[in-house]
N, C-alpha and C positions, 0 to 999 in steps of 0.2 A: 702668507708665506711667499717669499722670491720665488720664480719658477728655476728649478736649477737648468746651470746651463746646459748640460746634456737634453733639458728637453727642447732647448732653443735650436742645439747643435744639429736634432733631429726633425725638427719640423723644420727650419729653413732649407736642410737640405736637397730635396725637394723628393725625398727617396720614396718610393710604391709603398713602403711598408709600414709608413706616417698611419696613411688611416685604417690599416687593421691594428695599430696600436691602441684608437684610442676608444675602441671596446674594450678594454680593459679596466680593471679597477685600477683606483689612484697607484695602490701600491706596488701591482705587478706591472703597472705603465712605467713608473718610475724607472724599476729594477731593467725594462726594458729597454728604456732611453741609455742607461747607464752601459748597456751591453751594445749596443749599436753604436753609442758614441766610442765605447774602446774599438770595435771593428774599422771606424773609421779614420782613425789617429793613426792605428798602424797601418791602414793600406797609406795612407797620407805620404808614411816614413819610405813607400818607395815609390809611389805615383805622384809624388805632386814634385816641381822643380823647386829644387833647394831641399828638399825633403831629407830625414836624417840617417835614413836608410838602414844599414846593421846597428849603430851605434841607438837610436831612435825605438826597433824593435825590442832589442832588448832594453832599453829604459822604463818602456811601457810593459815587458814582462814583468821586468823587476815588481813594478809596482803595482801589479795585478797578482804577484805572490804578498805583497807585503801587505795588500786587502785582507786575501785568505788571516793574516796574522792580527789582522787588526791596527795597524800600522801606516794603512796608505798616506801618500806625504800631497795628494794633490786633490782638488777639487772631483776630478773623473775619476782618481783614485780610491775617495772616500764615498763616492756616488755606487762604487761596485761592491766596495763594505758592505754598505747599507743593503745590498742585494742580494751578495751573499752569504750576512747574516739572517735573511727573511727565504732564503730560498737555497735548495741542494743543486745549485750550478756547479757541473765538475770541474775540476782544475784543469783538467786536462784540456775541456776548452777552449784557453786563455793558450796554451799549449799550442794546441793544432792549429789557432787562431795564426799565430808568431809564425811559427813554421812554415805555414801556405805563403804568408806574406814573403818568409825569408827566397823561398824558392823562385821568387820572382825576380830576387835580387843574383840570384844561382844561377837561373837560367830562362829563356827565350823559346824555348820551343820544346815539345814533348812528342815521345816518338809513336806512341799509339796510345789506343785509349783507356787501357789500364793507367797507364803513365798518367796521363790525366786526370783520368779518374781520383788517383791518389791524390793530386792539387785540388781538384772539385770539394773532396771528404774534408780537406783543412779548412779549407777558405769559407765552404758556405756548409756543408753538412756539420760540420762541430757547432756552427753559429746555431743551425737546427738543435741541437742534441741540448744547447745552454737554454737556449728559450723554451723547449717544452717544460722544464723544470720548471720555469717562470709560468708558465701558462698552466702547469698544474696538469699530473696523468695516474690514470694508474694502470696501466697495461705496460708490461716493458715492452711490447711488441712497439707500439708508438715512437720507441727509437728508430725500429728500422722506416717506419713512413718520413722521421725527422732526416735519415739520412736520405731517403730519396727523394724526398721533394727540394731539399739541398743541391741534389744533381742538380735537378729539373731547373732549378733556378738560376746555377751556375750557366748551366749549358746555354740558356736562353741570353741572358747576359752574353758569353763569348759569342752570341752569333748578332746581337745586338751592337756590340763594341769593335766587329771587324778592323774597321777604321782608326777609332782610337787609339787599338793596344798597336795596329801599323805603326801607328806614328810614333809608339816608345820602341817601336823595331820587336815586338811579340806578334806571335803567333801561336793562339792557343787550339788552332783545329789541327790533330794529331798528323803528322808528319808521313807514315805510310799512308794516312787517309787522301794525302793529297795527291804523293805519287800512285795513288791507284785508281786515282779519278782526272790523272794527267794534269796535275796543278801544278806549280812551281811555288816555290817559296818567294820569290820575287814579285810573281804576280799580286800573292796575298797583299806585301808591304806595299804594292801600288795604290791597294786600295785607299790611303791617308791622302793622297796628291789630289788637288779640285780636276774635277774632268774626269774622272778614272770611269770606264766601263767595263763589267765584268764580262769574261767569256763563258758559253754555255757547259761548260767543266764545271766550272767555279760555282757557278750558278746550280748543277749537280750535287757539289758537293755540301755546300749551304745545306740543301734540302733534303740531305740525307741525314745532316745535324740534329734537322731541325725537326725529320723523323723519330730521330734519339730521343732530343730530350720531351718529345708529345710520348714514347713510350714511357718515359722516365714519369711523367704527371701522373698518367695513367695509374703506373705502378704501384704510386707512392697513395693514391687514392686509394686502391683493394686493399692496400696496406694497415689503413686506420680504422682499428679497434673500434666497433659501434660505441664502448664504453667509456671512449675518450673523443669522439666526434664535436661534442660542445667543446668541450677546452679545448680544443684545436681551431675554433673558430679564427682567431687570427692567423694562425698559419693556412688556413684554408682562404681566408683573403688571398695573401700572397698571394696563394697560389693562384687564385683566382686572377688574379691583377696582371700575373707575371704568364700564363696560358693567355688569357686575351691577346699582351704584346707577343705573343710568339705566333699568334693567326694572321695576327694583324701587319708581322713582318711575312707571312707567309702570303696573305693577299697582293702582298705589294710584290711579289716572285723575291724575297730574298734581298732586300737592297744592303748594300755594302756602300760606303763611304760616308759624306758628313751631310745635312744632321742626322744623327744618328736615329732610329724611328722609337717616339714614344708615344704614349697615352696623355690626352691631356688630365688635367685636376678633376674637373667634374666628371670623366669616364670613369676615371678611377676610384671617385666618389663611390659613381654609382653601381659600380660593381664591388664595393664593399657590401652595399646595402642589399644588392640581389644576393651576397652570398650568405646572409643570415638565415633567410627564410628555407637555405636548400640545406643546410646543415642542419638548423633546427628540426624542421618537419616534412624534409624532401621534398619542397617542393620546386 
């Protein structure tokens, strides 16, 4: 059998959460490639240039209801079929999915951290809430760990991508949070320019983020049900993958600009494999 392209679309891309996918079985691997490839189409529609933007989002809603119906008209379309007739992924997902994406096309900046917050639960916590279904639970408590480990991964992201989102002119660290730690908004956007050096403000406020989102891991860890600790193995990858880079930007005091700091392949290898033995048998 052809490997479908969703699985191509997620292994080239070179994303952390490759290899806690592919502990998986054939079938909830599948349904998960399926789900990562829709999250990535629509960030596409407002991050990448020439991207399709409102018109874009909603094409790819359309056709993420027209699954639910049995109806999808495209390749990724019929790949989510296929997922969410094998699996109870909620609509609203696909939903909260859209909507985070849309906000970004809304707006540049949020004024505290609730406000944020509310982008965090779209963008990356609803992705949580589709894939435990995929991953198989049976505590509903497991929702609330899907949505915090969601933060935890968002957060670490926006202190990862300082740079990046500069240079589409975002700014995703909350807005009181800067003027209370003497930042300016200009400073932030400097961070895209080559040469940029941050001041010990900036450098402050990083680090109180990055406070955040080590509570937010934490959280999300007391959170999961010992009865759902195996099926959660791949999300405990993640999570695994995505705390490492968040030390790892903390060793380095917080760097801001390009390149941007990641892990390489075999670290992240092998902190898949370390995280089997700690979920299985604590050790």
């Amino acid at each position: 059998m052809a490997e479908p392209k969703t699985a191509r679309l997620t292994r080239e891309s070179g994303t952390s959460f490759y290899y806690a996918f592919q502990l998986l079985p054939a079938e909830k691997r599948r349904a998960i490639y399926a789900l990562y490839s829709f999250c990535r189409v629509v960030d596409d529609c407002v991050d990448e240039p020439g991207g399709e933007g409102e018109a874009g989002l909603e094409r790819w809603l359309e056709e993420a209801r027209r699954a639910y119906e049995g109806e999808a008209q495209t390749e990724l379309g019929r790949e989510l079929q296929r997922a969410i007739a094998r699996f109870p992924i909620p609509r609203r997902s696909f939903e909260d999915i859209v909507a985070g994406c849309r906000m970004d096309l809304a707006q540049a900046r949020h004024e505290t951290f609730a406000d944020l917050r509310i982008y965090c639960e779209h963008v990356a916590s609803a992705v949580g809430l589709a894939s435990i279904e995929i991953f198989g639970h049976e505590s509903p408590r497991t929702r609330d760990y899907a949505v915090l480990l969601g933060l935890a991964l968002q957060l670490t992201n926006i202190l990862r991508d300082v740079a990046e989102d500069a240079d589409k002119g975002r700014i995703y660290l909350p807005q009181d949070e800067l003027r209370r730690h003497g930042v300016t908004p200009a400073e932030v956007l400097a961070a895209a320019r080559p040469g940029f050096s941050k001041s010990p403000a900036l450098h402050a406020l990083l680090a109180f983020q990055g406070e955040r989102a080590r509570a937010y891991f934490e959280e999300a860890r007391g959170a999961l049900p010992e009865v759902d600790r195996r099926a959660m193995l791949p999300a405990e990858i993640m999570g695994a993958v995505y705390r490492a880079l968040l030390e790892e930007m903390a060793a380095r005091d917080w760097p801001v600009g390009r390149p941007a700091a990641r892990l390489s392949r075999p670290r992240k290898a092998w902190l898949a494999l370390r995280t089997v033995p700690r979920v299985y048998w604590n050790l």
